[in-house]
C-alpha positions in Angstrom: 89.5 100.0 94.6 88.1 103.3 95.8 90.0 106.3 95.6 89.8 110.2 96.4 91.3 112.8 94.8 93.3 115.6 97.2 93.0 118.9 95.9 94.9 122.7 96.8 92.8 124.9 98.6 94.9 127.9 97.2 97.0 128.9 94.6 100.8 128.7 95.6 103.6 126.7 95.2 104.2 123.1 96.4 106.9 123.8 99.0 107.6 120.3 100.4 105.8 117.1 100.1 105.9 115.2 104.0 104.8 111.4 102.2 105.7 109.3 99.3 103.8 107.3 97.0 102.5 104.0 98.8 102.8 105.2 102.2 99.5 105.4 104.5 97.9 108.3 105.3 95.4 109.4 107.9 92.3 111.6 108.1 93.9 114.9 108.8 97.6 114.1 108.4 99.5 116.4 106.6 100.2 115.2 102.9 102.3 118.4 101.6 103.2 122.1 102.6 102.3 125.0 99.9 103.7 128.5 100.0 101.5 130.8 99.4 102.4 135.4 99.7 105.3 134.0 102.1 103.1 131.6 103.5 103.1 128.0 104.9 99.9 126.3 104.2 99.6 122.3 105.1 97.6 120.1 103.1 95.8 117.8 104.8 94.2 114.3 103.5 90.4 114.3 103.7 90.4 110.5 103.8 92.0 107.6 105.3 93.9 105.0 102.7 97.2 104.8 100.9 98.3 107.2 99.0 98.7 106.1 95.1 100.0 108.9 93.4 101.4 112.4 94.0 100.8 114.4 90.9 102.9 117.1 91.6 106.7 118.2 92.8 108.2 120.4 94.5 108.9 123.7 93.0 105.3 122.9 90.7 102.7 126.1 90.7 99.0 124.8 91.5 96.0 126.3 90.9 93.2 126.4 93.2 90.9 123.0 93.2 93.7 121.3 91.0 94.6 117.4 91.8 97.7 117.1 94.0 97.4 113.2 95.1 95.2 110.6 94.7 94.4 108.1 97.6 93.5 104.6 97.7 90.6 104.4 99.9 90.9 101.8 103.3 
């Protein structure tokens, strides 16, 4: 099966994740929320699918372009 890998846009914090592993997840929906300089900024799937693994937890730092999920394609 076909996956995609979500990435951070920023480098933050992972404030909250909003899904778990094996729900579905649509074009645009928000996956997670990272803080960022006192910021909230949503992460948003770029595909359609199932997601298959969340690679990080809350409280984890993440670099800019690192993996935060992986999604199983429709």
């Amino acid at each position: 099966m076909a996956t995609e890998r979500i990435k951070s846009e920023i480098t933050g914090t992972v404030w909250k994740i909003l899904l778990a592993e094996g729900d579905a997840i649509q074009v645009e929906s928000e996956l997670m929320i990272l803080e960022s300089m006192k910021m909230e900024i949503p992460v948003e799937s770029t595909v359609s699918g199932r997601i298959q693994t969340i690679l990080v937890a809350p409280g984890d730092a993440v670099d800019e372009d690192q993996d935060l999920a992986i999604i199983e394609l429709d």
